[in-house]
C-alpha positions in Angstrom: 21.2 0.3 -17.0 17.7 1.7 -15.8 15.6 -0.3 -13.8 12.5 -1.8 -15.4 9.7 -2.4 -13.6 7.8 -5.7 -13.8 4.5 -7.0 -12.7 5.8 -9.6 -10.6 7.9 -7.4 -8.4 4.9 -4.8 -8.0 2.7 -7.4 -7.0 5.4 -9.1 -4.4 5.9 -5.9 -3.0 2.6 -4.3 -2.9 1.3 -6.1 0.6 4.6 -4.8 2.1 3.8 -1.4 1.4 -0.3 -1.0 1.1 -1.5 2.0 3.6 -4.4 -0.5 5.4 -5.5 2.2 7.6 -6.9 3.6 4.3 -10.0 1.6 3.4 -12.9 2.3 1.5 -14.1 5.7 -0.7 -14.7 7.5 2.3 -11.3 9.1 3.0 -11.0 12.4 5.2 -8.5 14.9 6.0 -8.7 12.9 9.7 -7.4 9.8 8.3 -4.4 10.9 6.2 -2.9 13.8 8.7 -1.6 11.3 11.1 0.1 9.3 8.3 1.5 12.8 7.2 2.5 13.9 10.1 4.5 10.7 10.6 6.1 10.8 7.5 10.0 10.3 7.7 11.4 13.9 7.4 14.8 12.8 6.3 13.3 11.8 3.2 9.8 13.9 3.1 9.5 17.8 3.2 6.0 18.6 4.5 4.5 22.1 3.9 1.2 23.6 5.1 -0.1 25.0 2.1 -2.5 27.1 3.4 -6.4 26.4 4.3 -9.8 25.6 2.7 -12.8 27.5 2.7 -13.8 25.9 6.2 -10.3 26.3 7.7 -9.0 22.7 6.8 -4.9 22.7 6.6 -3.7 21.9 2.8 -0.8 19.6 2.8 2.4 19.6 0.1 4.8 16.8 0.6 8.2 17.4 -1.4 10.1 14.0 -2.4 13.4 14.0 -4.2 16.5 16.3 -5.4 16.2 15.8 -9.4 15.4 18.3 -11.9 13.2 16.8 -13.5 9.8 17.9 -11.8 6.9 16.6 -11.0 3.2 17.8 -9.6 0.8 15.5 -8.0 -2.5 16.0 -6.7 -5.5 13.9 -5.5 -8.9 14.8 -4.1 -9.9 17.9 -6.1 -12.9 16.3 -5.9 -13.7 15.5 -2.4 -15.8 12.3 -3.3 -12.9 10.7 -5.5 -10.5 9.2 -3.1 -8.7 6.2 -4.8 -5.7 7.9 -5.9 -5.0 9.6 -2.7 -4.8 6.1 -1.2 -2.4 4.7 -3.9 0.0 7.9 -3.3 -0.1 7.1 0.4 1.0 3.2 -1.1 3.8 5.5 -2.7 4.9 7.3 0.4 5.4 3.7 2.1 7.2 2.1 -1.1 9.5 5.3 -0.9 10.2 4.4 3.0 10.2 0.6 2.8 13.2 0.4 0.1 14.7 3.8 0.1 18.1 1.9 -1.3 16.2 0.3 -4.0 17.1 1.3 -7.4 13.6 2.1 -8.7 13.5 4.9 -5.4 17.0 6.1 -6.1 16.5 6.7 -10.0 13.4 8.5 -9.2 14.9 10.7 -6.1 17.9 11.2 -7.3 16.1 12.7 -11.4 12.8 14.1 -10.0 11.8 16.7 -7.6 7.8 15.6 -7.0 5.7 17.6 -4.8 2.4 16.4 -4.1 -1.1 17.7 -2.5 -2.5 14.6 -1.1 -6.1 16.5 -1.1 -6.6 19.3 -2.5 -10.6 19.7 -0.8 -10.6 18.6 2.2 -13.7 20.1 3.0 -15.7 17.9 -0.1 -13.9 15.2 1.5 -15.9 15.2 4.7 -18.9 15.5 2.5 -18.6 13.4 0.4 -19.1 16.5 -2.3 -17.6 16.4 -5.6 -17.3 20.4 -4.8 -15.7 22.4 -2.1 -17.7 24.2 1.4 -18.9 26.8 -1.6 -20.0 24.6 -4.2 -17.1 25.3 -6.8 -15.7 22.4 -8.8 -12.0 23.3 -8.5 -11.5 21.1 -11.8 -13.8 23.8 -13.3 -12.1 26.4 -11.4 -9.2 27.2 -13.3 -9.7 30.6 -15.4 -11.7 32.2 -12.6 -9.4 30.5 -9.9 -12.6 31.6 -7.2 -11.8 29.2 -4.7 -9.0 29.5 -2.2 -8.1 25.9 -2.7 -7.6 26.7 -6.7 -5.3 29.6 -5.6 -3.0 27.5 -3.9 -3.0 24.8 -6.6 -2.2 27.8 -9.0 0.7 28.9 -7.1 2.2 26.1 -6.4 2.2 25.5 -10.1 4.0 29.2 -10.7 6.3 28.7 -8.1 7.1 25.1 -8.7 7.2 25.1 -12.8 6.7 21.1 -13.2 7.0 19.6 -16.7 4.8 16.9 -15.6 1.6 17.3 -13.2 -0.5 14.0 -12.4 -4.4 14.8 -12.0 -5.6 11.9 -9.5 -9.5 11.4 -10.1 -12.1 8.9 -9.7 -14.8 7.6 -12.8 -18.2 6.3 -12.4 -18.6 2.7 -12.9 -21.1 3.3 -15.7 -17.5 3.3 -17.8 -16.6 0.4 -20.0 -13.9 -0.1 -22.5 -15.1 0.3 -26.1 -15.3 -3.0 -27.9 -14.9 -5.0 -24.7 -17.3 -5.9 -21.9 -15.4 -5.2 -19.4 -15.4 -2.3 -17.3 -12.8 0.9 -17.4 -10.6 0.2 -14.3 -7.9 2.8 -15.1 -8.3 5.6 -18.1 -6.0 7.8 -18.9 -6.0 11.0 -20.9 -3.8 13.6 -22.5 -5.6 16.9 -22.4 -6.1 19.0 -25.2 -5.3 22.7 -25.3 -7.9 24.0 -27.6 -11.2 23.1 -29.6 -9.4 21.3 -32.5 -7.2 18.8 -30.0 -4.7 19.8 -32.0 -1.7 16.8 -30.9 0.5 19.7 -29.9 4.8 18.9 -28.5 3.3 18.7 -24.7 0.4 16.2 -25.4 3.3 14.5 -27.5 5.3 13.9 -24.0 1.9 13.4 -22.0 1.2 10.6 -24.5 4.2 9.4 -23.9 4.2 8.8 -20.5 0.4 7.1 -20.8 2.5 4.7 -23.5 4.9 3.3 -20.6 1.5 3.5 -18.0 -1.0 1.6 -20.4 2.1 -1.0 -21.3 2.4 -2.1 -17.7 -1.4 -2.3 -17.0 -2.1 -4.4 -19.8 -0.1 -7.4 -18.4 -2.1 -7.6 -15.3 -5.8 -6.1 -16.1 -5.8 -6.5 -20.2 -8.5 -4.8 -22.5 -9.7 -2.8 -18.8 -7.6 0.3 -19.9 -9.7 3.3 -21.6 -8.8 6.5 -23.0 -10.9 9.2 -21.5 -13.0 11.7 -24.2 -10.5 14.5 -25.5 -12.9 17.2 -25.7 -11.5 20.5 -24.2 -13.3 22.3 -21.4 -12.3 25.9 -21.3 -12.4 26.2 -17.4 -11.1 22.7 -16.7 -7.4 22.3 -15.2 -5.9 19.8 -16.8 -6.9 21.7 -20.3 -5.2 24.6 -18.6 -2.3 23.8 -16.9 -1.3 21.9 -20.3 -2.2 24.9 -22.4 0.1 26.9 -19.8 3.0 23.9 -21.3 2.9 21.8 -17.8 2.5 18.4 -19.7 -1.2 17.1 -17.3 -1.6 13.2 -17.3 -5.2 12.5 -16.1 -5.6 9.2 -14.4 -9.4 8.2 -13.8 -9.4 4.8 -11.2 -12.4 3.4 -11.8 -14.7 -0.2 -11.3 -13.0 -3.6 -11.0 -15.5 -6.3 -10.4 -16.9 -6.6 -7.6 -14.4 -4.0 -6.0 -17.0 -1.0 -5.0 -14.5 -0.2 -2.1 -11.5 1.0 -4.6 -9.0 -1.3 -3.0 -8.4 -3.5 -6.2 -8.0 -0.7 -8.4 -6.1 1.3 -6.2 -3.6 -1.1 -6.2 -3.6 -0.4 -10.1 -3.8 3.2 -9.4 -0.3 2.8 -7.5 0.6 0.6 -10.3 0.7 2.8 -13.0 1.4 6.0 -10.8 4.8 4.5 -10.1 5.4 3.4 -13.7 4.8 7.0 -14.9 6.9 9.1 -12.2 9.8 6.4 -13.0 9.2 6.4 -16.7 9.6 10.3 -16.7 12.5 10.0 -14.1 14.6 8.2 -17.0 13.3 9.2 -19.8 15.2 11.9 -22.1 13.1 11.8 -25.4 9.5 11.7 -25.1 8.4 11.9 -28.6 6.8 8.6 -29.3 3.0 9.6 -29.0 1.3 7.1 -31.7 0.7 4.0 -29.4 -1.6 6.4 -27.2 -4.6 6.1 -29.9 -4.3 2.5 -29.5 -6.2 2.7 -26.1 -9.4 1.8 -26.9 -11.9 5.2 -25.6 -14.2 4.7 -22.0 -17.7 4.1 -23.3 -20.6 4.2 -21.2 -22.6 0.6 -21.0 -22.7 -0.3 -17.7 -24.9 -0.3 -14.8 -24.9 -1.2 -11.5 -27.5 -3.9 -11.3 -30.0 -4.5 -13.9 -33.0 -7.1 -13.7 -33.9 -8.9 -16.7 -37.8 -9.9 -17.1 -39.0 -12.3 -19.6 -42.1 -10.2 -20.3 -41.8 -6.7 -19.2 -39.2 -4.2 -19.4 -36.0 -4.5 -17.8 -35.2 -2.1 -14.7 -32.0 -1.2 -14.5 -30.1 0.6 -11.0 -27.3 2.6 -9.2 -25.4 2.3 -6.4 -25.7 6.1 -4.8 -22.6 7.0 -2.2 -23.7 9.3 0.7 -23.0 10.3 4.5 -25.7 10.2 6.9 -25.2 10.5 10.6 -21.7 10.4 9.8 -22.0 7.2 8.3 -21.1 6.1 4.6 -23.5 4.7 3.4 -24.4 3.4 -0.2 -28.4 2.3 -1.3 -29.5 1.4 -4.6 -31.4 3.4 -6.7 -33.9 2.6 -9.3 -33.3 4.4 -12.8 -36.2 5.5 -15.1 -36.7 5.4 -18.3 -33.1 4.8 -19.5 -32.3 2.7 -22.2 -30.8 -0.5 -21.7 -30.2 -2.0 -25.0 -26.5 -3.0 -25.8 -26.3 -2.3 -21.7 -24.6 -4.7 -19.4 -25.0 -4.8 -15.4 -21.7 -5.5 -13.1 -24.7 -7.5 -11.8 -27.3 -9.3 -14.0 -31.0 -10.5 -12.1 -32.9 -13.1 -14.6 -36.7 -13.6 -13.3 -38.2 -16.4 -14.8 -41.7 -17.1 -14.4 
């Protein structure tokens, strides 16, 4: 019998196995190659990719014998860093119980190889684009920048059936007829203009089913679907056009959890649930349950103050390095409108 995961044993687990020395939004090349470099090799295959625009080493990490395969990557955009630290968690689960069942059904089906970060050069930044200002998730007909050519081989040369897109959503995302925020979405990319439900959205669906079943125990209603509209440049669209079956996960806002450390848990959460739910899976052709995830909307803001008399003002948190800091100020929106709009924070002045 397969292993079924449960919320209980993730959550008993999880402080055995969280990465600390990853904390925070700001994550660099620096702070992941030492954890790469001491990565078990009797269980981890470590490749150097190739470079970035600026000369920054590319890491794959290969996990598994199985042939079922998997790709993985995180940090496309440099400025979106909560799933890299959840597949850091992974690493450590993998080397903490290496007899468990959960890592021997996944080893011993899958073959996963995963690019921990992708831009290493927006990392440092803090740039949702690379050194030359290209977008790699909009980078994948004119595949411009070198960090795109090395996703794009390692997709020829690997031929996954499933690929995991790690990203990060603002925290203006809320789930649609909740007010709560959208702490994980998920989405199955579309191929083409209609969104035709094509066989490979089918098994992408599928695997968002088993993800979204398992989240909803621990954060209910906080699960979204992300908008379906295809983007002709964009690579998930793409590489599930090409029949490489593209899961999007979005982490996004849990209250009060601007550092990404609650949802990153969640990140891992689901991350494991999917990799496993593909590992022993054999028929993937249940798709329906995926429309039942209610779609992101967009009703939140940061902090909004609330005037008896006047308008309200509503306001932003805004990430950015300076002096090699992190730093994060509050900016004042204009002229938006803020009816039906709820702040993560709420100011009442009463006069």
């Amino acid at each position: 019998m397969n292993y079924e995961i449960s919320i209980n044993f993730l959550e008993d687990i999880y402080p055995n196995i969280k990465e600390n020395t990853l904390f925070g939004k700001w994550i660099t090349l620096s702070n992941i190659e030492p954890l790469i470099q001491a990565l078990d090799k009797r269980f981890f295959k470590v490749t150097l990719l190739g470079q970035s625009e600026e000369g920054r080493p590319i890491y794959k990490i290969d996990i598994g014998k199985g042939n079922k395969k998997i790709l993985i990557w995180s940090q496309m955009h440099g400025n979106e860093s909560t799933g890299t630290k959840s597949l850091f968690d992974l690493f450590n689960f993998m080397s903490v119980y290496p007899e468990h069942q959960l890592t021997k059904e996944i080893v011993n089906n899958c073959t996963i190889s995963i690019i921990p970060m992708l831009n290493p050069d927006g990392s440092v930044a803090y740039t949702r684009v690379n050194a030359n200002a290209v977008d790699l998730n909009r980078d994948a007909v004119d595949i411009s920048a070198c960090e795109s050519k090395l996703l794009r081989e390692v997709l020829d040369d690997f031929n996954p059936k499933f690929c995991f897109n790690l990203h990060d959503q603002r925290t203006i995302f809320g789930v649609e007829g909740t007010k709560k925020p959208a702490t994980i979405s998920f989405l199955a990319p579309s191929e083409e203009e209609t969104r035709k439900i094509t066989s490979g959205r089918k098994e992408t669906m599928n695997v968002i089913i088993a993800m979204n079943t398992l989240l909803q125990q621990i954060i209910p209603n906080q699960i979204g679907r992300y908008t379906d509209e295809f983007y002709p440049t964009a690579t998930g669209d793409n590489f599930q056009k090409l029949g490489h079956n593209t899961i999007l996960i979005e982490a996004g806002h849990y209250q009060d959890d601007y550092d990404r450390e609650e949802t990153r848990k969640y990140n891992f959460f689901c991350l494991l649930e999917g990799i496993h739910h593909i590992a022993v899976t054999e028929d993937f052709s249940t798709y329906k349950p995926y429309f039942d995830i209610p779609n992101n909307n967009k009703i939140f803001f940061d902090v909004i103050h609330r005037f008896p008399d006047k308008e309200d003002i509503a306001f932003q948190y805004v990430d950015k390095i300076v002096d090699n800091q992190f730093v994060t100020m509050l900016s004042k929106l204009q002229e938006v409108e803020l009816e039906g709009q709820i702040g993560h924070h709420e100011i009442v002045f009463e006069y």
